[in-house]
Structures are given as structure tokens and as C-alpha cells.
C-alpha positions as MATLAB code, in Angstrom:
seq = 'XXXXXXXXXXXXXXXXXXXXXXXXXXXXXXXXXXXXXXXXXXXXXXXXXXXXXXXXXXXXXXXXXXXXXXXXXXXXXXXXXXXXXXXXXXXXXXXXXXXXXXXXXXXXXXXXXXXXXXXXXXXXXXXXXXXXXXXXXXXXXXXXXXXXXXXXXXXXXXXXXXXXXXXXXXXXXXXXXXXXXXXXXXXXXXXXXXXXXXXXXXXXXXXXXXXXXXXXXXXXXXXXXXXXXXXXXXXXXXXXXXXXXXXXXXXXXXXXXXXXXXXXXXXXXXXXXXXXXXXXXXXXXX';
ca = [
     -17.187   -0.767   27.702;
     -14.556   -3.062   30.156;
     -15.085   -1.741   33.776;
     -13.161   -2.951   36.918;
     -15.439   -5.506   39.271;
     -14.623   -6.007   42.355;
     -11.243   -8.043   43.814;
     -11.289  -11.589   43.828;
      -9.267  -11.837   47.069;
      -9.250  -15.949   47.121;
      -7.351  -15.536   43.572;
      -5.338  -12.365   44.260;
      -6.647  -10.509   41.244;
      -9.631   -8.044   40.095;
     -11.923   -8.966   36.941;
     -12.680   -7.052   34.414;
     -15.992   -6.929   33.160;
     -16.138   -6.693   29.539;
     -18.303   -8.357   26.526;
     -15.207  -10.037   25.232;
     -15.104  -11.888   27.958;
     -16.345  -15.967   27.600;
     -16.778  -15.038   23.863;
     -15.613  -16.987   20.870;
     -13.283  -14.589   18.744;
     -14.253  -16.923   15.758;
     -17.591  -16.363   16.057;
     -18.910  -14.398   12.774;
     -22.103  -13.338   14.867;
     -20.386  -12.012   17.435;
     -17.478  -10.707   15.530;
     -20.566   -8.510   13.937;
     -21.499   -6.972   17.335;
     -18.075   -5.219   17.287;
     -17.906   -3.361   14.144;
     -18.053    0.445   13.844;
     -18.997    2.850   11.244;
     -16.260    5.238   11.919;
     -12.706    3.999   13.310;
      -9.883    6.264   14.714;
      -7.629    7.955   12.019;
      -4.435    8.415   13.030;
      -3.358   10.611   10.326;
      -6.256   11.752    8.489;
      -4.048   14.586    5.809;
      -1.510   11.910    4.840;
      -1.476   11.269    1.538;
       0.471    7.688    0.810;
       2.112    7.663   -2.113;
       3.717    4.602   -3.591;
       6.185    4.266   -5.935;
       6.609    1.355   -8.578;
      10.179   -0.456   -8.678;
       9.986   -1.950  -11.763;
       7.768    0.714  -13.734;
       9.864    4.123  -12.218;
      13.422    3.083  -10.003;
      14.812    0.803  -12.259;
      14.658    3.184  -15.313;
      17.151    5.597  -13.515;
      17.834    9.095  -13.526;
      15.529   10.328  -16.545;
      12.865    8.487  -15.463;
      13.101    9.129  -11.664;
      14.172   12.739  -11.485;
      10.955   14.677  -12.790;
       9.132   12.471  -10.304;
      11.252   14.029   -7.816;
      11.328   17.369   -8.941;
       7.419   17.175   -8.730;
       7.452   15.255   -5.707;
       9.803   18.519   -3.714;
       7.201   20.821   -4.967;
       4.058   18.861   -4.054;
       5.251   18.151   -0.652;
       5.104   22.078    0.479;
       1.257   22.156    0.396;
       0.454   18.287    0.736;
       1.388   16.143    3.434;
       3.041   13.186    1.833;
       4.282    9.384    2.733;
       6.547    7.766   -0.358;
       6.642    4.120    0.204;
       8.972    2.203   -2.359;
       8.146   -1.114   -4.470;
      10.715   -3.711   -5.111;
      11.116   -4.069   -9.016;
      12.945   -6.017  -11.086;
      15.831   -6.650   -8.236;
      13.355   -8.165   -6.433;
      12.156  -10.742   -8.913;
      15.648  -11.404   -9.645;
      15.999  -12.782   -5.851;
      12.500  -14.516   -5.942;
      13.790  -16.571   -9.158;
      16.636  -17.666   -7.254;
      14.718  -18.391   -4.227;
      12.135  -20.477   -5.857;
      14.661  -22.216   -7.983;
      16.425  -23.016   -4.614;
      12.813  -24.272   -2.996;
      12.760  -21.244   -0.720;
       9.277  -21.299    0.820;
       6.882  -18.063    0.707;
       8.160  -16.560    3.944;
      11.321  -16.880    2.894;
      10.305  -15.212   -0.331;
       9.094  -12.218    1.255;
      11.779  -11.905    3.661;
      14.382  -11.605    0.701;
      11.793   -9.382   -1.299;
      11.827   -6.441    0.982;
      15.572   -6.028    1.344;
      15.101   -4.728   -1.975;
      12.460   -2.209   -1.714;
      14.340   -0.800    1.727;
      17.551   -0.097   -1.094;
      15.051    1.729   -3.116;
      13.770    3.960   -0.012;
      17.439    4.267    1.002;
      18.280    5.351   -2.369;
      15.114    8.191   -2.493;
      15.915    9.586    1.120;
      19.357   10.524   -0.391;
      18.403   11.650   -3.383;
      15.303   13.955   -1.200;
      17.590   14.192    1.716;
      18.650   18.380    0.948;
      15.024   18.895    0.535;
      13.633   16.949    4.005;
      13.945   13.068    2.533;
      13.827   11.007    5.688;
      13.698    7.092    5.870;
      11.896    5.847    8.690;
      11.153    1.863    9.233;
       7.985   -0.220   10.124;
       8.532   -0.528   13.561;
       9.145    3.202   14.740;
       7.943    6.442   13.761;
       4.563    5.698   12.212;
       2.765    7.144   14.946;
       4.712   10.731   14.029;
       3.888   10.815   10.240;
       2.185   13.983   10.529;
       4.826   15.830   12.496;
       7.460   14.805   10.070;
       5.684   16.833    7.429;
       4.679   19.921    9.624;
       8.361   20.513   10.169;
       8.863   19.927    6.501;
      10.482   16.569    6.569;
       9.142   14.173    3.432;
       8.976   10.470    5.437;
       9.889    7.456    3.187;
       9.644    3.934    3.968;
       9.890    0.448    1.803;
       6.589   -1.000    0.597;
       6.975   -4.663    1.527;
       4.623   -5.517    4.815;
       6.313   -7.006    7.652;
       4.727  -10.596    7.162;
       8.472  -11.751    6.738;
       7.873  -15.868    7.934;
       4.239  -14.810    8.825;
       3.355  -14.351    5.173;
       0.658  -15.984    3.786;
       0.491  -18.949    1.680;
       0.157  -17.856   -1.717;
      -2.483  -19.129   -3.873;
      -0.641  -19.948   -7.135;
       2.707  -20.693   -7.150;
       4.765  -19.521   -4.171;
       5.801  -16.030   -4.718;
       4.472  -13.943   -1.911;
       1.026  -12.182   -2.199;
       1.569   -9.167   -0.202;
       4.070   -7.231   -1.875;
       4.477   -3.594   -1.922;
       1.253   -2.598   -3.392;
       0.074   -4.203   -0.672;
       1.789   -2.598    1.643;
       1.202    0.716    0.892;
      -2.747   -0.423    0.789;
      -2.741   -1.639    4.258;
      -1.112    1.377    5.954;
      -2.621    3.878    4.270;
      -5.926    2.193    5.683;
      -4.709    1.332    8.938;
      -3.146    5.477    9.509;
      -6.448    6.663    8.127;
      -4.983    8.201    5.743;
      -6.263   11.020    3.253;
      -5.445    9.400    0.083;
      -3.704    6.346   -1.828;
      -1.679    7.415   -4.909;
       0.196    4.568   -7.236;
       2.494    6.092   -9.416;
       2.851    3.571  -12.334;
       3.777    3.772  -16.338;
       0.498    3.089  -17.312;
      -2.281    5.606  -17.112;
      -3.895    2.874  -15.187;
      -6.325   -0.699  -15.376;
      -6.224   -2.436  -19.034;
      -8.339   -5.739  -19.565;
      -4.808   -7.287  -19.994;
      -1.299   -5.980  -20.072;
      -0.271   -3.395  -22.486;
       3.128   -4.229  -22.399;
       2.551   -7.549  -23.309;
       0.328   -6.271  -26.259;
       1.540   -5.049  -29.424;
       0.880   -1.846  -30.821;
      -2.524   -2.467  -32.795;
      -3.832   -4.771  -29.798;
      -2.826   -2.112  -27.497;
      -5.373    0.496  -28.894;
      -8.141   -2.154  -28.284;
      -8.156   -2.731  -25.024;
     -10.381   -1.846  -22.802;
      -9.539    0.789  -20.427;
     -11.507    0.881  -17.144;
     -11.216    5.027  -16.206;
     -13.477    4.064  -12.806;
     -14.384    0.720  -11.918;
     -15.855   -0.470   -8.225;
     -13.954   -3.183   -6.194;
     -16.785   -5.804   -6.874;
     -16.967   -5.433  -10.415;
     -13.612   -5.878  -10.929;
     -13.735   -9.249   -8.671;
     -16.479  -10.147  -10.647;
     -14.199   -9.783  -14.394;
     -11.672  -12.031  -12.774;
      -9.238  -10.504  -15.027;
      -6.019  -12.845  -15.311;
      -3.511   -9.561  -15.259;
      -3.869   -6.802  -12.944;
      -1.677   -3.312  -12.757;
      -1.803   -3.506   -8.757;
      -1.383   -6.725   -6.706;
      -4.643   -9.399   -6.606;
      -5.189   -9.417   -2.581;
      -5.950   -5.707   -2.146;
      -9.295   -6.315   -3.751;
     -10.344   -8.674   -1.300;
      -8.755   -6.206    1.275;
     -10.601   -3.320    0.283;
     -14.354   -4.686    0.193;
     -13.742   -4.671    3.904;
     -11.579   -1.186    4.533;
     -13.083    1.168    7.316;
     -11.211    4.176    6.184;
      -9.981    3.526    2.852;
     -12.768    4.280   -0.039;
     -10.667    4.336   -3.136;
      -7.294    4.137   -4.521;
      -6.284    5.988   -7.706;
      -3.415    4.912  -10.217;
      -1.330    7.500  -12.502;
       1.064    7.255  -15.055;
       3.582    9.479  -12.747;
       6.502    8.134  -15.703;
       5.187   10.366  -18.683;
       2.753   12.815  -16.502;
       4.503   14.299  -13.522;
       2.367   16.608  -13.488;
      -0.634   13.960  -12.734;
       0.917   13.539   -9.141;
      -0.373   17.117   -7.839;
      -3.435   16.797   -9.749;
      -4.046   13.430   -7.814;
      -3.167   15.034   -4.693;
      -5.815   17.996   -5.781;
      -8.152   15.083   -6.111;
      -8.249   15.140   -9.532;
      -9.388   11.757  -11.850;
      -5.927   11.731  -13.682;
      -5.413    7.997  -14.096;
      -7.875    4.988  -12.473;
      -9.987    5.081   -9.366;
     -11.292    1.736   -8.160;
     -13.853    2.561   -5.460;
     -15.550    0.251   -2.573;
     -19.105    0.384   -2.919;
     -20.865    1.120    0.042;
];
């Protein structure tokens, strides 16, 4: 704990005493010395629910409205945070941008203009039944009010890396998109649950939709899988984005993430907010 020594009157300042202090914050044996078992959870009945661009928005109205309808109902006995993904608008722009030698900041900068039209376009669609778009920057901290008063908060999925991005490690689109996104604060808000509503009923060994129909019935299916197994398969296609893997083996909060198939089972979005195995849970071992 920092305490208050006493004034350095020749330098016009008092010291704090603290164990940070003269330590390297690159040190991995000291870094070790700081961790906790439990962290603060700023919004512990959150559930964060994100949902796909590509596999849900950009199908439209059919597609989109049962999610909705379910999404009204849920939100009366669950406390819920709808993050958007980007879709196929937003690999449209990337395509552009890497044909024009945009680097990956740049990238991810143009990426999440796309997924903040998507959460624009939900908070109208929700906005007679308490849709409200809130940003990054403000509002976090209030999450839980907004849904005691009834409110359902929505916000885009792309993290605010912007020119801070990482360097990708193949090719240069950015690797933290909106899966990520939605992974990071539900772990950073504490929050109760992480939902990804998909059109798949969850993790394949490959794509289905790059399968056809007889292939598709032979691939594997992984119904629960831990984060270190599936690092260890190394699988070339995943249905959520590659760094949240890596993110998770070292989550304080965050024990598992479960994807549905919200597209063709509504339905499966309460029963994943009832903590029911609907779709696929990977799970950190501990």
C-alpha cells in the first residue's frame, strides 16, 4: 500500500512510499508480485452481447428483426450491453485501404466507422423500447444504471486502438476487430457473461460455409472446448477473431465465452442468458 513520507523541504515536494517505486515495470518477477486472484468488477450482472455484421446486419430486416423482438423481451429480466460488428461494409473499406497501402492503424480507424453505423442503426430500430447508443469514451462507468431504468445501452464493437493498433501478424488487416472488442470490455467491466450471436451454432474444424453440403456433415463440431486446446489445434479458420485466445489464457474475470446461432434460434439468446449450453463454450482452464 503507497503511504505519504514525510516532506522533502530542499525539493518542495512529499514522497510517496510505495513498492512501485525504483522498480522495473518490465520485470516478469516483479510484475508477478502484483497479481490478484480477484479484481474489481465494475458491473458484475452485465451481460455483453455482441452482434455479428456480416453473419446478422447485413441480411436485413428478416434476419435482424426476430433478434430484436427477442432481444426487447430478454432485456426486462437481464441486464444487457449489444455491441455491433462491422460486416461486410467493413471489408469492403479494408480492400480499398490495403489496395491503397493504408497501414494497420489506418485499417482500423476506417473499420470502426462501420460498426458505429450498425449501433446507430440498432439504437433506432430499439430506440421506442429504451435503445440507447453510448460511445467508448463516456458512459461505461453507468452501464448498470442504464438498464435499471430500463434503457438497453449499445455501442460499436471495434476497440479504440485506432493508430495504436497492433501490427498484425499476417497480412495487414487489423487483429482486434469487434470480437475483440466485445472480449476485452466484457473482461475489463467484469461482466456477467459474453454472448456472440453468430449463424453458426458455433466452432467447426474449418468453415462451413466454405464446405459443401456432404463435407459439411463431417466436420467436427467442438460443443465445449478449453482455450489451450484450441491453441494447441492451431486451426487455420476460426468463427471468432485469433487474438482473444491469447487474451483469455490471461483474463481475471472472464472464464468463458459462449457462441449461438442467434440467425435461426432466437430463442437460444435467453437460453444463453439463462446460462444454458445452446451453441459453443470455450472455457480458460484454471
Amino acid at each position: 500500500m503507497a503511504k505519504l513520507v514525510k516532506e522533502d523541504k530542499q525539493a518542495g515536494r512529499l514522497h510517496i512510499d510505495t513498492p512501485l517505486m525504483g522498480e522495473s515495470l518490465v520485470s516478469k518477477k516483479f510484475l508477478k508480485k502484483t497479481d490478484k486472484d480477484e479484481v474489481f468488477r465494475m458491473h458484475p450482472d452485465i451481460n455483453v452481447l455482441k452482434i455479428g455484421g456480416q453473419s446478422i446486419m447485413d441480411r436485413g430486416a428478416d434476419a435482424l428483426f426476430p433478434i430484436l423482438k427477442e432481444l426487447v423481451k430478454a432485456k426486462e429480466e437481464y441486464k444487457i450491453l449489444l455491441m455491433t460488428g462491422g460486416g461486410t461494409r467493413a471489408r469492403h473499406v479494408y480492400n480499398i485501404g490495403i489496395d491503397l497501402g493504408m497501414p494497420t492503424g489506418v485499417l482500423s480507424k476506417l473499420g470502426d466507422k462501420v460498426s458505429w453505423q450498425n449501433a446507430e442503426m440498432l439504437s433506432v430500430l430499439l430506440s421506442k423500447h429504451g435503445g440507447v447508443k453510448i460511445g467508448h469514451g463516456d458512459h461505461l462507468e453507468q452501464l448498470t444504471m442504464f438498464c435499471r431504468l430500463g434503457y438497453l445501452p449499445i455501442t460499436y464493437g471495434v476497440p479504440p486502438y485506432g493508430f495504436f493498433e497492433h501490427p498484425a501478424e499476417f497480412g495487414t488487416v487489423p487483429p482486434h476487430r469487434t470480437d475483440c472488442g466485445a472480449f476485452l470490455l466484457a473482461e475489463n467491466i467484469g461482466a456477467k457473461s459474453l454472448i456472440y450471436l453468430k449463424d453458426e451454432k458455433g466452432l467447426f474444424e474449418s468453415d462451413p460455409k466454405k464446405s459443401s453440403e456432404a463435407e459439411r456433415g463431417k466436420l467436427k463440431y467442438y460443443d465445449k472446448i478449453s482455450v489451450d486446446e484450441l491453441l494447441k489445434l492451431d486451426l487455420d479458420d476460426l468463427i471468432i477473431e485469433r487474438p482473444i485466445l491469447n487474451m483469455m489464457q490471461h483474463t481475471k474475470n472472464l472464464k468463458q465465452l459462449q457462441i449461438i446461432d442467434a440467425l435461426n434460434h432466437p430463442e437460444h439468446i435467453t437460453a444463453a442468458l439463462k446460462g444454458e449450453h445452446v451453441g459453443t463454450i470455450i472455457y480458460k482452464d484454471e
